[in-house]
N, C-alpha and C positions, 0 to 999 in steps of 0.2 A: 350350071345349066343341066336341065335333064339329059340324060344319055340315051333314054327309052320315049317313043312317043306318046300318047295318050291312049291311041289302039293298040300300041303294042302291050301295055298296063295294063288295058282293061279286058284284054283277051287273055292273060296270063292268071288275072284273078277267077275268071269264068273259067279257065280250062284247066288251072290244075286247083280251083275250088277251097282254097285253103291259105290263110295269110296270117303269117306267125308275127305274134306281137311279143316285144323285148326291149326292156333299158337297163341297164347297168351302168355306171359312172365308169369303170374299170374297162379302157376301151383293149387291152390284149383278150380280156377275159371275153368281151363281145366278139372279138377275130374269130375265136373259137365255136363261139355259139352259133356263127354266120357260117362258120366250115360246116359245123355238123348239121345246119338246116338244107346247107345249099349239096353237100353228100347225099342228104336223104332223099334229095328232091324238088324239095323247095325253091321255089323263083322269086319269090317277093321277101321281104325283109318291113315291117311297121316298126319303125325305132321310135319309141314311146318319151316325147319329153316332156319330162317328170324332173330331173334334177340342175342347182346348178352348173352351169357351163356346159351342158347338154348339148349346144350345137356343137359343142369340140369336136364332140364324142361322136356325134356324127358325120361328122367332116372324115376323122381320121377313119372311121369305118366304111363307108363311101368310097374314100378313095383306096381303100382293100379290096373290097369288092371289083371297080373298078377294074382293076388292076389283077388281080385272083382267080376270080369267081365269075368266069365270063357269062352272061344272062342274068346275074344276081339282081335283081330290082329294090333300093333301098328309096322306101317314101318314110314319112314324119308323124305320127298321131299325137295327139294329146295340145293340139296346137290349138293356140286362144286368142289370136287376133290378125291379121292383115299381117302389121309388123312381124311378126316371127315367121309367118306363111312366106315373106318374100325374102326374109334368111334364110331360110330351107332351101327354097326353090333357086337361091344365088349360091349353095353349097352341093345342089346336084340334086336333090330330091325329086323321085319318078311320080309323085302319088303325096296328097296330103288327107289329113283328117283330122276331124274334128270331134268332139262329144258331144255337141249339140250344133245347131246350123247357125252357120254364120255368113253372112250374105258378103260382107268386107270379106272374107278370105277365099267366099266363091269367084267373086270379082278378079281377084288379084290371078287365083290359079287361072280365069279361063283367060286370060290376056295371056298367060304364056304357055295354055294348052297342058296345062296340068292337070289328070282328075284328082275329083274331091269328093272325098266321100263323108257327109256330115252326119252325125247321129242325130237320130228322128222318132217321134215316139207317137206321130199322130198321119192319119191321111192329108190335113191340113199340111203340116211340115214334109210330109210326101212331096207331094207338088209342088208344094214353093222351092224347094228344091230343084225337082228336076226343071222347072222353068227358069230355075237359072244354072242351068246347065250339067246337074246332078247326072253320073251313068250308072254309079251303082249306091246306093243309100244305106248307109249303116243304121242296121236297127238298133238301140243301144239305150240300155242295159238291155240285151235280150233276156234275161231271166227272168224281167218284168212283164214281156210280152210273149212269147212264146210262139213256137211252129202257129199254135191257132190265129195269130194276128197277122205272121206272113199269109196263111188261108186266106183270112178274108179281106186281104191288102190285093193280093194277087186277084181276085174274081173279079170285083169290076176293073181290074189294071193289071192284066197279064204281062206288060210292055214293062212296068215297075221291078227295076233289078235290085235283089235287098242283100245285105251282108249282116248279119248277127254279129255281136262280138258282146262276151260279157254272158255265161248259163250255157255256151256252147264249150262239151268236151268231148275227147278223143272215143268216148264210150260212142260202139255202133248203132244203138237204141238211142240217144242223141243225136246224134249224126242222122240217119234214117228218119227223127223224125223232123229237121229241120230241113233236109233237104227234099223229104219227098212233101212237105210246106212249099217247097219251092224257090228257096234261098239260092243265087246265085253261087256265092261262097260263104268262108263264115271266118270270122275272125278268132287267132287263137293264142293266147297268152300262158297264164300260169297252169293252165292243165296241158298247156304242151311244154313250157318250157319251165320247169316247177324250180322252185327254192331249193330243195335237194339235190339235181342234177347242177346245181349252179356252186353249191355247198362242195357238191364231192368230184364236180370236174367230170362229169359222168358224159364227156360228149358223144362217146361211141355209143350208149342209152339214148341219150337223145337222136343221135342221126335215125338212128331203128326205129325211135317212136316217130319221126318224121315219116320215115318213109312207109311205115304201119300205116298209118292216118291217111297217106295219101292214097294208096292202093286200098282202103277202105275205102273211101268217098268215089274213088272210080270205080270201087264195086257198085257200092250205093244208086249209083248213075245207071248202072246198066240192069238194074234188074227191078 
């Protein structure tokens, strides 16, 4: 069962603007990755599943979090159907997502007040989302669409909250121009938590690029 509510997720995504994505089988080695996100700043966690027996790994992470890291928010991405949405959601999951929409796993989170955030790549999929109960919409692959689609997404539908994930990096010239597009937050994976840093155990680098990025995007905001 979730530990966090639905506002309390989607104000966390909105307010510190930033939601680190990460899987690794190896769950002592995710312990660490989750210390040095939640050191830097970090409140949410997207655990990426991607490999076998994946929900372990989340399980056992989760209930570190839990347990450690008190505020830490761990939701699920990369999730492909209803079925595994309501594993998640029965192992603690605050937040699920999708790479594309899927109305069965909208279903399933708004019955127990889960957000769900589905990758979208049209105004079409915009909508049909948020009328089924969509709060923030992943744009996804954003490298395909770019700050110009959140522009002209936002004009007729300033009410439409969109999250990038995928062409969005730590660079302030990214960052700047996807937010002042008007992206609510933005999703962030291998340019924040790179093969290198995961290679060389570099967690005290990664806490710093956390907390870089994040006092970036709060610049970002204010000026």
């Amino acid at each position: 069962m979730a530990r966090y509510t639905r506002i309390e997720v989607i104000n966390t995504m909105i307010g510190t603007g930033m939601v680190p994505l990460f899987y690794h089988p190896d769950v002592e080695l995710g312990k660490k990755v989750l210390k040095a996100c939640y050191d830097g700043g970090a409140r949410l966690m997207e655990f990426t599943s991607r490999g076998d027996f994946a929900y372990e790994v989340f399980a056992e992470l989760n209930k570190y979090a839990l347990k450690e890291l008190p505020g830490m928010m761990m939701g699920v991405g990369s999730v492909t159907d209803a079925a595994a949405a309501s594993l998640y959601i029965q192992l603690g999951a605050n937040f699920v997502v999708t790479a594309s929409l899927k109305e069965d796993v909208a279903l399933v989170c708004n019955r127990r007040k889960i957000p769900y955030s589905p990758g979208c790549g049209s105004l079409t999929e915009i909508n049909r989302a948020e009328e089924l109960g969509v709060e923030i919409v992943k744009l996804f692959p954003g490298s395909v669409y770019g700050p110009e689609f959140v522009k002209a997404i936002k004009g007729p539908q300033p009410w439409t909250s969109i999250m990038p994930t995928g062409g969005v990096s730590t660079e302030e010239d990214n960052l700047k121009d996807w937010f002042g597009a008007g992206v609510s937050c933005v999703g962030l994976g291998s340019q924040l938590i790179g093969k290198e840093v995961l290679k060389n155990g570099d967690f005290m680098g990664l806490e710093q690029n956390v907390k870089e990025t994040l006092a970036l995007i709060a610049k970002i905001r204010t000026t």
